[in-house]
MITIVEX-213383 format. One record per residue: residue in three letters; x negated, y, z negated of N, C-alpha, C in turn. Coordinates in steps of 0.1 Angstrom, whole numbers, padded with zeros to 4 digits, always signed. Layout:
N
ALAXYZXYZXYZ;...
END
This chain:
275
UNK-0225-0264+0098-0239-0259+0096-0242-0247+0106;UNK-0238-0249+0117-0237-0237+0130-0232-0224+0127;UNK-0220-0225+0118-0207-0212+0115-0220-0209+0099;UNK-0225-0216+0094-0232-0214+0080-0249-0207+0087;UNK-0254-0207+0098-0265-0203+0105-0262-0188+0108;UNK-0247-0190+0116-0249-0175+0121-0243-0165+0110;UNK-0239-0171+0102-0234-0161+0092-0251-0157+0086;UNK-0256-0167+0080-0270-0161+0076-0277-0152+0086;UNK-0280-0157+0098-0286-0150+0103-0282-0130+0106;UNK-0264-0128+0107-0262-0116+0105-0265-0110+0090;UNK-0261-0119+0079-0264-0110+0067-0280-0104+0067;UNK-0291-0112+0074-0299-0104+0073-0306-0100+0083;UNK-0297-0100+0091-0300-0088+0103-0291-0074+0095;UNK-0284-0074+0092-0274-0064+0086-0283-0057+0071;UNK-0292-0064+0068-0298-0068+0053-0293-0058+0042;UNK-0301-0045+0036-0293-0040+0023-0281-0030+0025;UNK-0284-0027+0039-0270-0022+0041-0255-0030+0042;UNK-0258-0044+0046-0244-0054+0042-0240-0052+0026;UNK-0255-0058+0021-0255-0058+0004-0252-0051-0001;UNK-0251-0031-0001-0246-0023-0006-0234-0024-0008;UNK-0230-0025+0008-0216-0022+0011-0203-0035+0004;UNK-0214-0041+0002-0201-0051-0002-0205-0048-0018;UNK-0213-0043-0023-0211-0046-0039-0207-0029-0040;UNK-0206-0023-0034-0198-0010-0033-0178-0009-0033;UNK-0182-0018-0021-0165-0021-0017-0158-0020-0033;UNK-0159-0032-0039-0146-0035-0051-0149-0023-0056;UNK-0156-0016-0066-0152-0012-0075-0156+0007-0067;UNK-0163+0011-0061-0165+0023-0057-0157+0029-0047;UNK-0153+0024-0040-0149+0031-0024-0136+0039-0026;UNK-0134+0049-0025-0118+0057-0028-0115+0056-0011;UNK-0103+0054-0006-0096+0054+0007-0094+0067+0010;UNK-0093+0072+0020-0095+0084+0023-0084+0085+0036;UNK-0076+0092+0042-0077+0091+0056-0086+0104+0062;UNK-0089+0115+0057-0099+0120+0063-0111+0122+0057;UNK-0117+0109+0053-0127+0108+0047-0131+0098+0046;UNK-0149+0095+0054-0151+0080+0054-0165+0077+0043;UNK-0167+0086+0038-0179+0080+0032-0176+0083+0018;UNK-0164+0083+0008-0160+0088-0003-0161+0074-0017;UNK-0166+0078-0019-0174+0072-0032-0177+0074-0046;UNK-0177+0064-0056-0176+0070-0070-0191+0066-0074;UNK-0194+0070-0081-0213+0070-0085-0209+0062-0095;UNK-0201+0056-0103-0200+0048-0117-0201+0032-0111;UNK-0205+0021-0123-0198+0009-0120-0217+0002-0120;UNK-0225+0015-0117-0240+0002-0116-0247+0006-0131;UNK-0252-0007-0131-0262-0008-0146-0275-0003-0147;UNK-0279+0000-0160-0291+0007-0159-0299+0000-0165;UNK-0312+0006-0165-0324-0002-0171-0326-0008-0183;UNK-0316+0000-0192-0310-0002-0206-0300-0009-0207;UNK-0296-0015-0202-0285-0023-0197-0268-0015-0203;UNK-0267-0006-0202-0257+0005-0201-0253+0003-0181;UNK-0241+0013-0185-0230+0012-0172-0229+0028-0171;UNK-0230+0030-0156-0227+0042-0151-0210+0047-0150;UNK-0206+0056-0156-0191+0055-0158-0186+0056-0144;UNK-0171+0050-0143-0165+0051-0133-0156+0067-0135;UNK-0152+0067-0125-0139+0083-0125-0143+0094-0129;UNK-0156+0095-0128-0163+0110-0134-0173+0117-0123;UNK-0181+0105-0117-0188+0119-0106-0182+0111-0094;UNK-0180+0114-0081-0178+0111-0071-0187+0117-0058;UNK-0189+0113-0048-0198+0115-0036-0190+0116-0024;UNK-0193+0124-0014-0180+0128-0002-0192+0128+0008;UNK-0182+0127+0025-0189+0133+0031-0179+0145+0035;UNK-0180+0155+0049-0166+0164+0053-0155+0159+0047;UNK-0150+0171+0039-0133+0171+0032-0127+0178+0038;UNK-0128+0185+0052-0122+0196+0056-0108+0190+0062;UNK-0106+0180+0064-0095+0173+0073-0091+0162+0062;UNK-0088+0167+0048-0080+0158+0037-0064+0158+0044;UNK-0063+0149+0040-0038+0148+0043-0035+0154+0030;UNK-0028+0154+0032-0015+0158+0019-0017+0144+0008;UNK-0016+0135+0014-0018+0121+0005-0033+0119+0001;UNK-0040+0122+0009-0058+0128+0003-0056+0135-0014;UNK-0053+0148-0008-0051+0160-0021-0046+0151-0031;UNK-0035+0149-0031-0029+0136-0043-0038+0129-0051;UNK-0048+0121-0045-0058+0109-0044-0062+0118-0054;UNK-0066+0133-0048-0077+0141-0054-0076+0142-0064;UNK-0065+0149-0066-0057+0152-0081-0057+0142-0092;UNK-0051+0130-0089-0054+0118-0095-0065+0114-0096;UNK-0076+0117-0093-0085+0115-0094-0094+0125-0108;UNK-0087+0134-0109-0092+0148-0119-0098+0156-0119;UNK-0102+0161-0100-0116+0160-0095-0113+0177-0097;UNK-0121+0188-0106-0116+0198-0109-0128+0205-0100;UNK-0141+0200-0098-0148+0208-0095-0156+0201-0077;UNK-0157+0210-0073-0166+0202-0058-0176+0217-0054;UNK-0190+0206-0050-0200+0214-0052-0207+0211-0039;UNK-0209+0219-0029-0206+0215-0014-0221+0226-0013;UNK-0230+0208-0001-0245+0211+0001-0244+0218+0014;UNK-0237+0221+0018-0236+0224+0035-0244+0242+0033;UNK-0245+0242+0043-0249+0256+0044-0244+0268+0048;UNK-0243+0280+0048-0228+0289+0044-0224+0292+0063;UNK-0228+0288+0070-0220+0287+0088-0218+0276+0087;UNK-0221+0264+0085-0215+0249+0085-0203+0248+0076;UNK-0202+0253+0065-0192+0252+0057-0180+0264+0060;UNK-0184+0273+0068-0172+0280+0076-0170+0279+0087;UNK-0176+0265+0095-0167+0262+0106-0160+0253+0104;UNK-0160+0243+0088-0152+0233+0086-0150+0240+0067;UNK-0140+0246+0064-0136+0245+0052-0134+0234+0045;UNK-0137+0235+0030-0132+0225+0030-0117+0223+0021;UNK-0112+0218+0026-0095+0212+0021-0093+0208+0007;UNK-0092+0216-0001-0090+0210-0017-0074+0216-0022;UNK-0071+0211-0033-0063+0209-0042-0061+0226-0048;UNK-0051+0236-0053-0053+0247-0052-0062+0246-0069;UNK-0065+0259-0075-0074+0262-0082-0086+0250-0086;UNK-0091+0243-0075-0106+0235-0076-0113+0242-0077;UNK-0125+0245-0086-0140+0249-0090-0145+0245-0078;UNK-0152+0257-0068-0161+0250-0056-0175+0264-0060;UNK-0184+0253-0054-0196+0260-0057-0203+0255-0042;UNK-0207+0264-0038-0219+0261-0026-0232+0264-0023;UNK-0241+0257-0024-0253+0252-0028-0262+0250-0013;UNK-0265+0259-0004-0268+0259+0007-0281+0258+0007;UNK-0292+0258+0001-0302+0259-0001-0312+0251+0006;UNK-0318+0249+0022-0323+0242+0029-0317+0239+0040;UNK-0299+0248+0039-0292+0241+0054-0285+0256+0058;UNK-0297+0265+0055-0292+0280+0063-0289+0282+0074;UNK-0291+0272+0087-0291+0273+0100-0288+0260+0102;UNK-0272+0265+0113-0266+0253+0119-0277+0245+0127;UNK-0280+0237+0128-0293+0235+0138-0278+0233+0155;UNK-0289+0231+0167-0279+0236+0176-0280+0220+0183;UNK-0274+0217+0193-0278+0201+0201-0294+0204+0203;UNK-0299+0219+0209-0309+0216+0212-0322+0210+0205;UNK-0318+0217+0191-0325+0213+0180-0322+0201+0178;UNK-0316+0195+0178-0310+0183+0172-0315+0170+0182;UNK-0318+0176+0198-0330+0166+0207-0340+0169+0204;UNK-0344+0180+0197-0357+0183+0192-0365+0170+0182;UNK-0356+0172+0172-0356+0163+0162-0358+0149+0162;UNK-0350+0147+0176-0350+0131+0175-0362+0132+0182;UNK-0364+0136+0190-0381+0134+0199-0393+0131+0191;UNK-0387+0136+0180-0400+0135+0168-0395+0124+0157;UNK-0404+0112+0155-0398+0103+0148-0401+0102+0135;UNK-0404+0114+0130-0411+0115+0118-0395+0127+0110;UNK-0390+0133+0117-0383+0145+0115-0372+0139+0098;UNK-0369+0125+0097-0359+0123+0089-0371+0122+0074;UNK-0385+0115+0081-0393+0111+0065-0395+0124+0060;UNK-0397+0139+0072-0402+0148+0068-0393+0156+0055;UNK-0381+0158+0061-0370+0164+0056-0367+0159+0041;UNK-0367+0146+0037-0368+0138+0027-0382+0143+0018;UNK-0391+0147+0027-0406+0149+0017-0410+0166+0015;UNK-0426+0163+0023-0430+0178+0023-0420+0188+0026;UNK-0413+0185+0043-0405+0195+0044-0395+0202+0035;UNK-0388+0194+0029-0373+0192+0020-0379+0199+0004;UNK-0389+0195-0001-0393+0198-0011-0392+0211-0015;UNK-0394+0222-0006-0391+0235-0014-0376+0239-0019;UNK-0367+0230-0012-0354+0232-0014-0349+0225-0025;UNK-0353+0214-0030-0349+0204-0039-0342+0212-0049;UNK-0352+0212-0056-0343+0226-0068-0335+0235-0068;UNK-0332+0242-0058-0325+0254-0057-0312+0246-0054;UNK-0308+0237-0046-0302+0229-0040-0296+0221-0052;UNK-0299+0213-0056-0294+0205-0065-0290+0207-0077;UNK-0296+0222-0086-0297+0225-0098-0283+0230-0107;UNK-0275+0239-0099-0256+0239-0098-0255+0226-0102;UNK-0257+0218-0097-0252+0201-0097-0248+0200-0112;UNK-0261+0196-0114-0265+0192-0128-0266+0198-0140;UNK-0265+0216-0140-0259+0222-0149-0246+0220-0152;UNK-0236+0222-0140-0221+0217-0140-0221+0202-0144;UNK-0230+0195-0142-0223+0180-0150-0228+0182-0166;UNK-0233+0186-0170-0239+0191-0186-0228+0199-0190;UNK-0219+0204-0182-0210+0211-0192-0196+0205-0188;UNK-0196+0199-0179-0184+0189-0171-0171+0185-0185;UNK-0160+0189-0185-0147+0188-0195-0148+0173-0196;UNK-0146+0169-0211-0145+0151-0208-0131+0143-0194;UNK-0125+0155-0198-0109+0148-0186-0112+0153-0167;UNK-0124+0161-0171-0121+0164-0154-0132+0154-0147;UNK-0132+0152-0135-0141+0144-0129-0148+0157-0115;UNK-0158+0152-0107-0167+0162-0102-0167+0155-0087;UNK-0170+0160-0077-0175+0159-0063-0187+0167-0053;UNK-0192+0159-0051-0205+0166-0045-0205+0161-0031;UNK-0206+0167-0027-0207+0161-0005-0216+0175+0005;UNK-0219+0169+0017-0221+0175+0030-0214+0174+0040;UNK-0222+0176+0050-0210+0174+0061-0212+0152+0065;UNK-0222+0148+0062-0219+0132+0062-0221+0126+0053;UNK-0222+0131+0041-0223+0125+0028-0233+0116+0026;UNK-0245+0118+0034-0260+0108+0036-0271+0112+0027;UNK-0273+0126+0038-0290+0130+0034-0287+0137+0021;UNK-0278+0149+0021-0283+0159+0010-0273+0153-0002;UNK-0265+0148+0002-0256+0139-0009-0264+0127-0016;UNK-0270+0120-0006-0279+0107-0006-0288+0114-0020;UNK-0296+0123-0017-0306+0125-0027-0300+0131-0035;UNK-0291+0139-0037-0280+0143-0052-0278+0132-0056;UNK-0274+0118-0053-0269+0106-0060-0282+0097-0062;UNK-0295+0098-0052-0306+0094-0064-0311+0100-0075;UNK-0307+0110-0074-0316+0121-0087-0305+0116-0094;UNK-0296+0116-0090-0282+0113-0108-0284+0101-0109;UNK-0286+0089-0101-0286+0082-0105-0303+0076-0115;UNK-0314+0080-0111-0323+0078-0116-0327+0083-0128;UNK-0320+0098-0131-0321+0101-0144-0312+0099-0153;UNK-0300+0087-0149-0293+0077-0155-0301+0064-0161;UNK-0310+0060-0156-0317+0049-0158-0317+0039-0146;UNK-0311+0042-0138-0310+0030-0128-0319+0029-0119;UNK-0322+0016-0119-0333+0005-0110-0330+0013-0099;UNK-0344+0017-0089-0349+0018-0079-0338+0008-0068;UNK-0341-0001-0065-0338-0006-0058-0321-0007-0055;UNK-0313-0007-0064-0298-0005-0067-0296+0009-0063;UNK-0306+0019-0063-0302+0035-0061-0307+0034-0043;UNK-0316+0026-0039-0316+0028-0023-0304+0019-0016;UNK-0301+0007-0023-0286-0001-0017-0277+0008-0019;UNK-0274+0016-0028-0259+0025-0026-0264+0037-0016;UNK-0277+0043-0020-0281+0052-0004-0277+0046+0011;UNK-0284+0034+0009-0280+0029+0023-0267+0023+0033;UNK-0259+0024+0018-0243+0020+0027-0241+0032+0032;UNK-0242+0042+0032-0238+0056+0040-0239+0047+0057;UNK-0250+0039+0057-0247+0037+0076-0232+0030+0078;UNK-0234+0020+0066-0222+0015+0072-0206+0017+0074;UNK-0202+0032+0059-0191+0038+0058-0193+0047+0075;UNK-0203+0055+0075-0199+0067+0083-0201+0058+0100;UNK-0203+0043+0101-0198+0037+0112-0186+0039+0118;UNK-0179+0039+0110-0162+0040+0114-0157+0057+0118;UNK-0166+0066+0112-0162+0080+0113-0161+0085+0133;UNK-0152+0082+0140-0152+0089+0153-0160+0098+0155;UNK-0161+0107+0146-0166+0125+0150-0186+0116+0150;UNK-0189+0109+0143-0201+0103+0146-0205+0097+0157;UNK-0198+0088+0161-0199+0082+0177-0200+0090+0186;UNK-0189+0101+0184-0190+0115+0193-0205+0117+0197;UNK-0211+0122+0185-0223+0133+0185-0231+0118+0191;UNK-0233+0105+0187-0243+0097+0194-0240+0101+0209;UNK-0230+0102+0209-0228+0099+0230-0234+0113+0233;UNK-0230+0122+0227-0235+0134+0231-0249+0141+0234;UNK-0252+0133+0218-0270+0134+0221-0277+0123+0231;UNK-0272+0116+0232-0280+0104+0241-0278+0113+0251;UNK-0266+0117+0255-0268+0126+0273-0279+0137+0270;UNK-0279+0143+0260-0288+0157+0261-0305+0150+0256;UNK-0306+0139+0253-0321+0139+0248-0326+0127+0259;UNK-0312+0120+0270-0316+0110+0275-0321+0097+0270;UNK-0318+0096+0256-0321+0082+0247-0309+0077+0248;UNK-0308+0062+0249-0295+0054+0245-0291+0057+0229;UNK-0276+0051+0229-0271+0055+0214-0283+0049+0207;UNK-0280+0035+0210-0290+0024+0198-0299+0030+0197;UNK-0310+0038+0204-0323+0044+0197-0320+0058+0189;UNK-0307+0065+0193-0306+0072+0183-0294+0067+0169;UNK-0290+0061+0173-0284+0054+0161-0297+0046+0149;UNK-0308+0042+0155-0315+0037+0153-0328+0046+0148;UNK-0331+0061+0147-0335+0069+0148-0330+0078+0135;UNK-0317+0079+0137-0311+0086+0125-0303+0070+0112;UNK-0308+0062+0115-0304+0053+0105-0309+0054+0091;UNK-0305+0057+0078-0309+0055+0062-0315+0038+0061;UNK-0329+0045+0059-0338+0035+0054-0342+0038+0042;UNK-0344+0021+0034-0352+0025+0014-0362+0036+0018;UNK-0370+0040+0029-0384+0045+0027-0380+0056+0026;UNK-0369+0064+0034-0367+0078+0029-0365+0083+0021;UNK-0357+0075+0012-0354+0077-0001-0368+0073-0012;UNK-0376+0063-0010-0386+0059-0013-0399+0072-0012;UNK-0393+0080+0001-0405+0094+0001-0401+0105-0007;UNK-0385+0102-0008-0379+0115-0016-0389+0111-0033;UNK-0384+0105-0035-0390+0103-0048-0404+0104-0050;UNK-0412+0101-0036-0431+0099-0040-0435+0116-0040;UNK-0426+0123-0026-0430+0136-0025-0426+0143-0040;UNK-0418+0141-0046-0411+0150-0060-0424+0146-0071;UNK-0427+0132-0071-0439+0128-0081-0456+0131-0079;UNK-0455+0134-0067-0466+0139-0059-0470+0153-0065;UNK-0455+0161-0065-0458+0173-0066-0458+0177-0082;UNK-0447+0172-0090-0444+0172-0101-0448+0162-0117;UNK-0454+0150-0108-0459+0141-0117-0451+0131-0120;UNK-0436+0139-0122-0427+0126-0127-0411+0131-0121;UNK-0401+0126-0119-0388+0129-0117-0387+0138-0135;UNK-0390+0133-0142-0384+0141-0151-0389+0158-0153;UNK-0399+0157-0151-0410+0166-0149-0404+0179-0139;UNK-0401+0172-0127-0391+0178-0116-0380+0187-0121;UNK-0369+0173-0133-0361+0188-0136-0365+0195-0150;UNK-0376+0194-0152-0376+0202-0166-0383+0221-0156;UNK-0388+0219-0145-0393+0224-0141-0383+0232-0132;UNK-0378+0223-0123-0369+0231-0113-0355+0238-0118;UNK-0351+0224-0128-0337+0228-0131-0331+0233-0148;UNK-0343+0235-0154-0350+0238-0171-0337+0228-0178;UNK-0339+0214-0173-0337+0202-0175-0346+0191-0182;UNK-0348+0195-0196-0355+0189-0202-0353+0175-0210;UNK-0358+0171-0220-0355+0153-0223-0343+0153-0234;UNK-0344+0165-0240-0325+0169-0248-0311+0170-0238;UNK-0314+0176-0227-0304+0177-0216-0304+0166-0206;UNK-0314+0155-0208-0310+0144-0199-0306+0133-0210;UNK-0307+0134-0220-0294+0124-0235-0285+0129-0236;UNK-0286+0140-0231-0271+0147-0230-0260+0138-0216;UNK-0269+0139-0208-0263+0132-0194-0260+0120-0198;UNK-0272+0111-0201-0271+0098-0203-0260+0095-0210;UNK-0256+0106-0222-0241+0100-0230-0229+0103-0225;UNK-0230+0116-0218-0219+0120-0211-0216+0107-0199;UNK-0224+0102-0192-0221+0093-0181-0228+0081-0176;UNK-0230+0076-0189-0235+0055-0194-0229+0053-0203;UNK-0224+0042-0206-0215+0036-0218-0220+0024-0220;
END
């Protein structure tokens, strides 16, 4: 009963981020060795009770440091196109490492400026900086940013499969994979559980622990409060979607507007990737 107590009590100290991660594990997670947050968007059900396909879109975080046995993966995988949120100095201090003739498109639109450490104690000083970015702030960018995406998956070859990433495969990936997944059909609450395993993949990433130790010396906060500061919560994702409906009325609304994604081009999606 003791060993059955503390096991409960971590699952829900751990709460949707355990639950993601483990209903992520079987069927999503591609192994990477330089890559910790690499993920397939197929395998959850939708409100119509249809299946998100597997081996067709995938989610990354930094690919710049793939192996030789990565690229393989890649290949095998069919991944013909990668469509990279980073912003055009972020993405040329870390290239990224693909497979030779890959379709890359980059989609910088809101991450024009490396932000610097100092910015980045700026940030955390302000505990509002992650809801903002997700909402009012983030919202001029949504469109311009995402819209590549989802044209390229409307014309996506049935044999090739697709990748979308940042440099941690969280925030600007995070809301690329709720917009796909919502205008899939899929339950709210299933699209913030796969948002929210990003804490627990990019746990393991070294180059993250780094930047905590680093910023705690420069902002004087312990890791836990910035670990704890920059953690993926449902509400962020929960603001991503109220600020888009706020402004637009509806997610659909959003892309008939932003991305001239209208209700013919989202039955188009729906069949290309629910079965």
């Amino acid at each position: 009963m003791k060993k059955l107590a503390v096991t409960m009590t971590m699952m829900i100290a751990l709460g949707s981020t355990a639950n993601a991660q483990i209903s992520d594990s079987l069927r999503r997670v591609v192994k990477m060795d330089g890559a910790y947050n690499f993920r397939d968007t197929g395998g959850y059900k939708t409100a119509e009770g249809k299946e998100v396909v597997l081996g067709r879109v995938y989610r990354s975080d930094a690919i710049d440091k793939l192996s030789d046995k990565d690229l393989k993966t890649f290949k095998d995988k069919k991944i013909a196109t990668v469509v990279d949120f980073r912003g055009i100095e972020e993405a040329k201090k870390a290239p990224d490492r693909l497979p030779q003739n890959t379709n890359y498109l980059l989609c910088p639109a809101g991450s024009n400026n490396l932000p610097t450490p100092q910015d980045m104690v700026k940030f955390l000083k302000d505990k509002n900086f992650l809801f903002d970015m997700y909402g009012e702030g983030g919202l001029p960018y949504f469109g311009e940013r995402y819209r590549p995406l989802f044209v390229k998956l409307l014309t996506l070859q049935p044999n090739e499969a697709l990748l979308y990433h940042c440099t941690g495969g969280r925030d600007r990936t995070g809301m690329a994979s709720a917009l796909f997944l919502k205008v899939l059909g899929v339950p709210q609450e299933v699209i913030e559980s796969d948002y929210v395993a990003s804490n627990f993949y990019l746990a393991k990433n070294p180059t993250m622990k780094q930047m905590y130790s680093g910023l705690s010396k420069m902002a004087g906060m312990s890791e836990d409060e910035i670990k704890k500061q920059m953690e993926l919560r449902p509400e962020l994702i929960k603001n991503f979607f109220a600020s888009i409906n706020k402004k637009y009325g509806s997610v659909e609304n959003f892309f008939q507007v932003e991305m001239g994604i209208g209700p013919n081009e989202i039955v188009i999606l729906k069949q290309k990737y629910t079965h």
